[in-house]
N, C-alpha and C positions, 0 to 999 in steps of 0.2 A: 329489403333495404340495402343500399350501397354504403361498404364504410366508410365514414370521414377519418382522414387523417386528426389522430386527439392528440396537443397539447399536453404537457406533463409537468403542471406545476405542482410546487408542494400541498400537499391537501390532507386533511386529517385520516384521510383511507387507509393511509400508512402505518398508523396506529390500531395494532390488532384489538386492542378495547372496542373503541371506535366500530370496528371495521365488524366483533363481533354481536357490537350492539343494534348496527344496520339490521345483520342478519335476523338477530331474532325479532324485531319489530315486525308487527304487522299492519304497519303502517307505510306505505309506499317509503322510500325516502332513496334521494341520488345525491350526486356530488355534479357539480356541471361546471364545467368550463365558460370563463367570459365567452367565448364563442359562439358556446351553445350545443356544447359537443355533452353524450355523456361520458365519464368519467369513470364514476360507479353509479351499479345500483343496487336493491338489496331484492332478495325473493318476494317477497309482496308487491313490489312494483312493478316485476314480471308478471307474477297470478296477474292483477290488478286488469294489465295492456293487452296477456296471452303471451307475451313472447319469453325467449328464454334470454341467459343473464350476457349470451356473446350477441344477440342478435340487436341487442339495445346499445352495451357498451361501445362507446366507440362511433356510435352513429350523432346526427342532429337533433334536437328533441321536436325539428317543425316537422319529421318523419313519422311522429304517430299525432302531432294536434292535430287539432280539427279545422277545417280549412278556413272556417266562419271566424276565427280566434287569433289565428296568427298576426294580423295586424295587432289586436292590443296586447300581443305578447310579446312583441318585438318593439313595442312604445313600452311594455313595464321594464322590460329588461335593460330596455335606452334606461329608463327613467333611475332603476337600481345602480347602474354603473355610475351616471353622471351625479350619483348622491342628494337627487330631489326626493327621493323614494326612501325609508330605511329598510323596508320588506313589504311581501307583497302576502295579500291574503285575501283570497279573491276564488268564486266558483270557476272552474275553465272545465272544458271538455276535451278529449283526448279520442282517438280512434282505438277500437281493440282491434285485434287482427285479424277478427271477423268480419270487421266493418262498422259493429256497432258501434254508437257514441256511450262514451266513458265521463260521467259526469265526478270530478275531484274535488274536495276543502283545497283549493290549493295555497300552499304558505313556501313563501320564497326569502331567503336572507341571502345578500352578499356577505362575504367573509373579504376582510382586507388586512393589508400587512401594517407593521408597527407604524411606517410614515401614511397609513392610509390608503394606501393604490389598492383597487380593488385586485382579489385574487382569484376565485368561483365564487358559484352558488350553492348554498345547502339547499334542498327541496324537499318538502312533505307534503306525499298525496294521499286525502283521505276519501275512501268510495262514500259516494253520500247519493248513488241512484235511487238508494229506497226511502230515503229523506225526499228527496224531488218526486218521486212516484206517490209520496202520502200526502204534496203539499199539490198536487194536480188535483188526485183525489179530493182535497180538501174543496180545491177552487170550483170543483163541478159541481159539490155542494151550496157553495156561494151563489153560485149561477144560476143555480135551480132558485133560488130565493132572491135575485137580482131587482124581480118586476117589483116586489112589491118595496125593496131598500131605493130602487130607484125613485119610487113616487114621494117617499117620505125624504127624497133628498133635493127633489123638483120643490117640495112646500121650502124645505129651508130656505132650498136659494131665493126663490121670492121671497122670503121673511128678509131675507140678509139686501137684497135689492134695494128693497123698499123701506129697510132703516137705513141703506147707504146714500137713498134718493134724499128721504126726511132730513138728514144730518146734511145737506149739501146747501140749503138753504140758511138758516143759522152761520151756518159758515162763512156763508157770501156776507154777511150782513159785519160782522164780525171781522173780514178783510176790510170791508168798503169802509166802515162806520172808524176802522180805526189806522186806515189810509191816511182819510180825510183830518182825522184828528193829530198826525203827523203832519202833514200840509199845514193847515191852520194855527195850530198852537205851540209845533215842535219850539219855536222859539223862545216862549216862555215859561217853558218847563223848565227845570231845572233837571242835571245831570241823573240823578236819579229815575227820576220819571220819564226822564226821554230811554231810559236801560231799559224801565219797566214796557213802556209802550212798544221796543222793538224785540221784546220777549214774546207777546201779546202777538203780533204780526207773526215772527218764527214758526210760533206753536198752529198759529193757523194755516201759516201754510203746509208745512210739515203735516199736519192730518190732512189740506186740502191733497196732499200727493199720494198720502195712504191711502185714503178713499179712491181715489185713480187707479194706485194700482190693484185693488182688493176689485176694483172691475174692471181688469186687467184681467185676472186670476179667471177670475169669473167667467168672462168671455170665451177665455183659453180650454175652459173644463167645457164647457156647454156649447156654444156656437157650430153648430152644422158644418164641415168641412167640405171644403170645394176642390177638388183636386185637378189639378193641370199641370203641365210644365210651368215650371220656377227656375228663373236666373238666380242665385244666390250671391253671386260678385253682382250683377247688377243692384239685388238691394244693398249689399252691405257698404257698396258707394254711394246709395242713398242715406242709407243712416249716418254713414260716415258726414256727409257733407252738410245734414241737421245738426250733428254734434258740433262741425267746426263752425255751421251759424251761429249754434249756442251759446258759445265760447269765447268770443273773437277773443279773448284776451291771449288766450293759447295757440301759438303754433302745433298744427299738427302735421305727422305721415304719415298716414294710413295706406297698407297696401295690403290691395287686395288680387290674389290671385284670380285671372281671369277664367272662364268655361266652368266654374260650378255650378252643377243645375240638379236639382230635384225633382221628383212628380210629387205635388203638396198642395199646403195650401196659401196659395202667396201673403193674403193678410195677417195669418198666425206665422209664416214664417218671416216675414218682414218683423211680426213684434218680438219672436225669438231672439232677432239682430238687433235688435234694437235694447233689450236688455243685457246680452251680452257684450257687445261695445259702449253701451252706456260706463257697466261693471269696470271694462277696460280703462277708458278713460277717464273715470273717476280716481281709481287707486295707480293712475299713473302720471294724472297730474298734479300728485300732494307731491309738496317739497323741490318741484320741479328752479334749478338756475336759472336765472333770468336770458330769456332768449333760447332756453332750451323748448326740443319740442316731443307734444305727447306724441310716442312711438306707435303703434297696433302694427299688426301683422294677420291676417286675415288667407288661410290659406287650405287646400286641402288634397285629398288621395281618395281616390277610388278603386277599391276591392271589394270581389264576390259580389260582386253587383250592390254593397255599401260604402256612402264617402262618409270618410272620417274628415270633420269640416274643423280646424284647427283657430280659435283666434286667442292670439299670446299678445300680451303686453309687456311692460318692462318697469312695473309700479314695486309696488311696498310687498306683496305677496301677503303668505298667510303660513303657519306651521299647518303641514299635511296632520297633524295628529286630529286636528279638528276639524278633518275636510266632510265628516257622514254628517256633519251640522249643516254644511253649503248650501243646501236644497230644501228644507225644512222652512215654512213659512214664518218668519219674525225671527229667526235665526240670523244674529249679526256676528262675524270675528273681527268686525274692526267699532269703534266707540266713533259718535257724530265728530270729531274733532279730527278722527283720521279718515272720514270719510266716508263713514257706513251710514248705510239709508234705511229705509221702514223692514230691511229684509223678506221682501217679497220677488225681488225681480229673479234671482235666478228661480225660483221655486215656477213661477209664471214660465220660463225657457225652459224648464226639464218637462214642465206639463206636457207643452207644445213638442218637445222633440217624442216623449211615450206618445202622445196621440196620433204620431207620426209612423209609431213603430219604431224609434231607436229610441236613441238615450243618452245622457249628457255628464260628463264628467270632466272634472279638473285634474290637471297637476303644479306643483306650485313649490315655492321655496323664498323664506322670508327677504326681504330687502333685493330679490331675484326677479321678479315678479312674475305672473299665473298664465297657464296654457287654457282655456277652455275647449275640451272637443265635445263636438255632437257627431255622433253617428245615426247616420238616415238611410234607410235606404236608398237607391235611384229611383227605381220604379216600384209603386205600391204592388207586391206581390198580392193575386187574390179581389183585384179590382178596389170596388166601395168598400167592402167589407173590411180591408187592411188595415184600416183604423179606426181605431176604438172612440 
């Protein structure tokens, strides 16, 4: 590795406490420069990579990741500086100097000065190869008992169908019968009863949307994948342009970045987008000024033969402390009054991005509002099989 010129801000390395507590940790740990440089590091983070303590210092830490990672290493590290992030504590992989891959606990804190500005990073890398080696283990065992968890998960979902079918009926009856009874008699109810009657409507639709989306979900687990080229700006200006029918009340700009393309499956990823800018456009048009309009942005990067497909809004956001809730089905952080729905939809788009082979995360910051990215691969490595 070539050295990089390091930066020399004040940093706790200075302090021989400090400096001897590194040491005796066997616990990887560095010091890193906003840059990206490192700074220090301590003898286990050498064992850890192979290298020794001049061959690290001094250098960029994208010198020994792994090449698959450095994209969302250089979105946490955006993420830590610009203060949407407070730390980061995430699995990464590292290269030893073997070539092997180095799987890490990685735990990242910016350190910042009395007005704020950030100053480095502290970092701790814990080896957890033999933790991943006994959870592969685990999963061969899983596999091996797959056929028969599959069959008893094939009877649920028919069970769960065919109470979603039965309960749609009732429903219908239930909208119509109490439409009509707004039609006909709203006038001589009296204020109370007309509250009561368009409680009675809410509730029914409100489940008629659950139900929708729980065969939504449904669809996205089980449905046979079709794989072809996929425009991804072409559908998102499709959904885009349902939402602004949806809407008219709302001005919107959605922009979408042109030449995003997948090999997938155009209907689960059309409904991906379509839960993701629904998301968008929900928590960005509360509170919106009159004549102001709902913003999206819609865009993406391709590396290592994966696009990291980016759609940001500029709504209410959410505290990141509660972001492992996001994808959990019935999981709401926002209450029906700021705009949260049955909590299904993003659980529905993280389906479809795993069955894709990638995977879907947020970053976000309160009253700032939320980045969604999905990373897909381009091309299905491995043909049919690629996805699950």
């Amino acid at each position: 590795m070539s050295p990089s010129p390091a930066p020399k801000p004040a940093h706790p390395a200075g302090d021989d406490r400090f400096r001897q507590a590194m040491t005796a940790s066997n616990i990887g740990m560095a010091i890193v420069s906003l840059e990206g440089i490192w700074l220090e590091v301590n003898p286990a983070l050498c064992a850890l990579l192979g290298y020794r303590i001049d061959e690290l210092r001094g250098h960029h830490y994208s010198e020994v990741t792994h090449p698959d990672d450095l994209e969302i290493s250089r979105n946490l590290v955006a993420a830590l500086v610009n203060g949407s992030l407070a730390s980061v504590d995430e699995h990464k992989r590292y290269r030893h100097r073997d070539g092997s891959d180095v799987w890490v606990q990685l735990n990242i804190a910016v350190m910042r000065d009395e007005d704020g500005a950030p100053q480095y990073f502290i970092s701790h890398m814990r080896d957890i190869r033999g933790e991943r080696a006994a959870g592969l283990a685990l999963s061969a065992r899983a596999e091996a008992n797959g056929a028969a968890l599959d069959a008893s998960q094939r009877q649920l979902q028919l069970f769960a169908d065919a109470v979603s079918h039965d309960l749609r009926a009732p429903l219908r009856s239930i909208e119509s019968f109490s439409a009509l009874l707004h039609e006909r008699a709203a006038e001589r109810l009296n204020e109370t009863d007309r509250d009561y009657l368009a409680r009675i409507r809410a509730a029914a639709s409100r489940m008629t949307s659950l139900l929708a989306a729980l065969n939504e979900l449904s669809h996205a687990t089980r449905t046979e994948l079709r794989r072809e080229a996929v425009d991804l700006s072409l559908l998102a200006d499709w959904v885009g342009a349902e939402l602004q029918d949806a809407h008219p009340a709302h001005r919107a700009q959605i922009q979408v970045q042109p030449g995003l393309q997948v090999e997938g499956d155009e209907r689960l990823l059309k409904l991906m987008l379509t839960q993701l800018l629904h998301n968008a456009w929900k928590f960005s048009s509360q509170g919106l000024a009159p004549g102001e309009a709902v913003r999206i942005e819609v865009s993406g990067t391709v590396e290592n033969g994966r696009l990291s497909l980016s759609v940001r809004d500029h709504g209410s956001g959410f505290d990141m402390r509660y972001a492992h809730k996001l994808f959990e089905p019935f999981q709401r952080l926002h209450g029906p009054d700021q705009g949260g729905g049955h909590g299904l939809g993003l659980a529905i788009a993280q389906r479809i991005a795993e069955r894709h082979g990638g995977r879907l995360r947020a970053q976000s910051q309160t009253e700032a509002g939320s980045t969604f990215i999905v990373e897909l691969p381009v091309v299905a490595a491995g043909g049919e099989d690629a996805y699950a």
